[in-house]
C-alpha positions as CSV (number, residue, x, y, z in Angstrom):
1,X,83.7,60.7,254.2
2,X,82.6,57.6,252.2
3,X,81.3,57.7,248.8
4,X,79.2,55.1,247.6
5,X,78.6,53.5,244.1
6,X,74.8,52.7,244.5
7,X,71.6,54.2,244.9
8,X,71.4,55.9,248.5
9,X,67.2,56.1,247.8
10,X,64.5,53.6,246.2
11,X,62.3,55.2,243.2
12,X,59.0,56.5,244.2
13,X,57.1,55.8,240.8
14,X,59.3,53.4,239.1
15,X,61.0,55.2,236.9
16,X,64.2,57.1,237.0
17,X,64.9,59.2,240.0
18,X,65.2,63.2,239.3
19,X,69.7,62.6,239.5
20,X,69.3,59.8,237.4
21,X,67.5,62.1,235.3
22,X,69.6,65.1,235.1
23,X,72.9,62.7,234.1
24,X,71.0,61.2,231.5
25,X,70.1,64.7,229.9
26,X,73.3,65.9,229.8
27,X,73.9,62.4,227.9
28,X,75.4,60.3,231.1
29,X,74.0,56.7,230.7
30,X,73.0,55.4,233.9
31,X,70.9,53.1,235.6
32,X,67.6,53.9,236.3
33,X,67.0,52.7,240.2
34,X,63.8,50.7,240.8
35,X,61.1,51.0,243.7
36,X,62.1,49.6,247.2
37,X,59.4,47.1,246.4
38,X,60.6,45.9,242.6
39,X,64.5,45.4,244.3
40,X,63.6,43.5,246.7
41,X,61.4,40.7,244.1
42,X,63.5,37.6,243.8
43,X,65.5,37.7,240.3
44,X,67.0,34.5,238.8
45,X,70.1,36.8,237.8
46,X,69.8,38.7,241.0
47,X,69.6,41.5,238.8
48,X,69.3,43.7,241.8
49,X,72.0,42.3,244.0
50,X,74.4,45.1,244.0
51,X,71.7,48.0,244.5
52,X,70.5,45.9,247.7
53,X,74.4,45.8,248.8
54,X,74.6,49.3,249.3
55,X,70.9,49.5,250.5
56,X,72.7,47.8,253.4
57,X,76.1,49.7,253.3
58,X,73.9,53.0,253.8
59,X,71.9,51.2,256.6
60,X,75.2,50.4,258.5
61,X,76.5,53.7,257.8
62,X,73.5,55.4,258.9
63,X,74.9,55.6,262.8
64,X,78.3,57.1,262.2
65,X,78.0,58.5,258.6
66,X,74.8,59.7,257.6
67,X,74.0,60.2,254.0
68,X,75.2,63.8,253.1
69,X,71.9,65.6,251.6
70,X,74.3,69.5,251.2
71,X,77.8,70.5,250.5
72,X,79.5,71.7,251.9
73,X,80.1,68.9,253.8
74,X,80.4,69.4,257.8
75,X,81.7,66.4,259.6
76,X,81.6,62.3,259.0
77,X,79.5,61.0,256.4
78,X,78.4,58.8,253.0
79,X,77.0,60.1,249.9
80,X,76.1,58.6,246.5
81,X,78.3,58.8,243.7
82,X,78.7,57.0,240.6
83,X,82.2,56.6,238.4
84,X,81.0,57.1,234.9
85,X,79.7,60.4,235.8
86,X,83.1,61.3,237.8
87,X,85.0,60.9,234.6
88,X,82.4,62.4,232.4
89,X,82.8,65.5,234.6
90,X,86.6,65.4,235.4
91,X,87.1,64.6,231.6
92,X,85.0,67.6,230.2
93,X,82.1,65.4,229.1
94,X,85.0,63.3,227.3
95,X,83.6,59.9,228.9
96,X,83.5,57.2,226.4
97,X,82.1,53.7,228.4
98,X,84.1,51.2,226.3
99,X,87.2,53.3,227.5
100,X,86.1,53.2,231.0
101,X,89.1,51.5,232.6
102,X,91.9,53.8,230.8
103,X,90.3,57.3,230.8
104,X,89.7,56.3,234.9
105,X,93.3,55.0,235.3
106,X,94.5,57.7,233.7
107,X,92.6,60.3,236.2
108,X,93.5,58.2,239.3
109,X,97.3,58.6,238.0
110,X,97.1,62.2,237.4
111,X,95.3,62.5,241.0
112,X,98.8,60.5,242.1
113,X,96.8,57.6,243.6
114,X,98.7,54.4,242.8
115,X,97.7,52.3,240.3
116,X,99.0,48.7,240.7
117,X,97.0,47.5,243.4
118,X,93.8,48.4,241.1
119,X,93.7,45.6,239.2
120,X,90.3,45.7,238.2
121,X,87.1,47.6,237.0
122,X,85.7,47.0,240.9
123,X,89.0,48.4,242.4
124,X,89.6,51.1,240.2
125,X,86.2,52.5,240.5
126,X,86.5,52.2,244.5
127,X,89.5,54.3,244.3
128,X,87.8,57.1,242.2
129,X,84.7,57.0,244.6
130,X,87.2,57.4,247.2
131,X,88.9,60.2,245.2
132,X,85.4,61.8,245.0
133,X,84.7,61.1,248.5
134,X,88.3,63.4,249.6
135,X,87.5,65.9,247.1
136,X,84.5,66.7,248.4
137,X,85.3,66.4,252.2
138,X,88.5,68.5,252.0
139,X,86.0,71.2,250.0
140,X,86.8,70.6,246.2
141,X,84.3,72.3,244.1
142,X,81.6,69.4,243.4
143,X,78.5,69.3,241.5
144,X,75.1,68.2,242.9
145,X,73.0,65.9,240.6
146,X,68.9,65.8,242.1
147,X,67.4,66.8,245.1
148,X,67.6,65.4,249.2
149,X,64.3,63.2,249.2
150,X,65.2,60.4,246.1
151,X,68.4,60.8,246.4
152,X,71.7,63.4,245.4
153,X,74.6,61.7,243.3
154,X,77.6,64.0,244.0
155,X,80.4,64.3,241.5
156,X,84.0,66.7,241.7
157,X,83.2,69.9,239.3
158,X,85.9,70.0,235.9
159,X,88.1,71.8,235.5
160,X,88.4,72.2,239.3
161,X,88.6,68.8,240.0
162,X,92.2,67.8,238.9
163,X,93.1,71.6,240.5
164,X,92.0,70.3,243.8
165,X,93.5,67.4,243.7
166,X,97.0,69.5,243.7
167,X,96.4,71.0,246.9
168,X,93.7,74.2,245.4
169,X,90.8,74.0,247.0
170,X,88.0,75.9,246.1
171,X,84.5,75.9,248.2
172,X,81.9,73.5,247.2
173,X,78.5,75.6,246.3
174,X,75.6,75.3,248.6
């Protein structure tokens, strides 16, 4: 299982896809992905640039692990995840962005994944999309963010979460 930090579909009408949606109404800042068309327009900042990076990590993926539209989860595959919403969940809604690195540190620790090699923002959210990616293929309770055609952002379910993560295991729901 591979979880991904990046938009696994494009916008159909520009703005914010239907998971994108439901985060931000439950007050979980997040980008708002653009149209397939508006990503792929040059940009002197490459604003873009990471969105069109996993565009192509799903592509590669697509073979071997293909993008996980259900739960639970039956055999290889990728699905889209995004930190700030793993700690907002795992924390209780107690996700504050200017205390990102901590408050993730802190559940990566309590998950016992080492910390040292994580020596940055990049690193450390890799190893909680990995955390999320395990949680949810070794059927820790998980929560489903939008529907199958723009796109589902997957996330472990609090409290459960940190429970699975010492050996309990509850069934993710359909």
């Amino acid at each position: 299982m591979i979880a991904i930090d990046a938009p696994c579909r494009w916008s159909s009408d520009g703005r914010a896809r239907p998971c994108e949606r439901e985060l931000m109404q439950k007050g979980i800042w997040c980008f708002s992905s653009p149209t397939h068309q508006k990503a792929h327009t040059p940009h002197r900042t490459d604003y873009f640039g990471w969105m069109l990076q996993g565009e192509k990590l799903y592509q590669a993926l697509a073979a071997s692990h293909p993008l996980i539209c259900r739960l639970p989860i039956a055999g290889p595959g990728c699905l889209e995840t995004f930190p700030h919403a793993i700690t907002w969940h795992m924390r209780g809604g107690k996700a504050k962005a200017p205390q990102k690195r901590t408050q993730r540190r802190e559940l990566l620790q309590q998950a016992g994944i080492a910390l040292a090699p994580l020596t940055n923002i990049d690193w450390i959210d890799s190893a909680l999309c990995a955390l999320t990616a395990h949680h949810a293929a070794t059927g820790g309770e998980c929560l489903i963010h939008g529907e199958p055609e723009s796109g589902l952002i997957i996330v472990p379910s609090f409290p459960a979460a940190m429970a699975s993560s010492r050996g309990v295991r509850p069934d993710c729901p359909s």
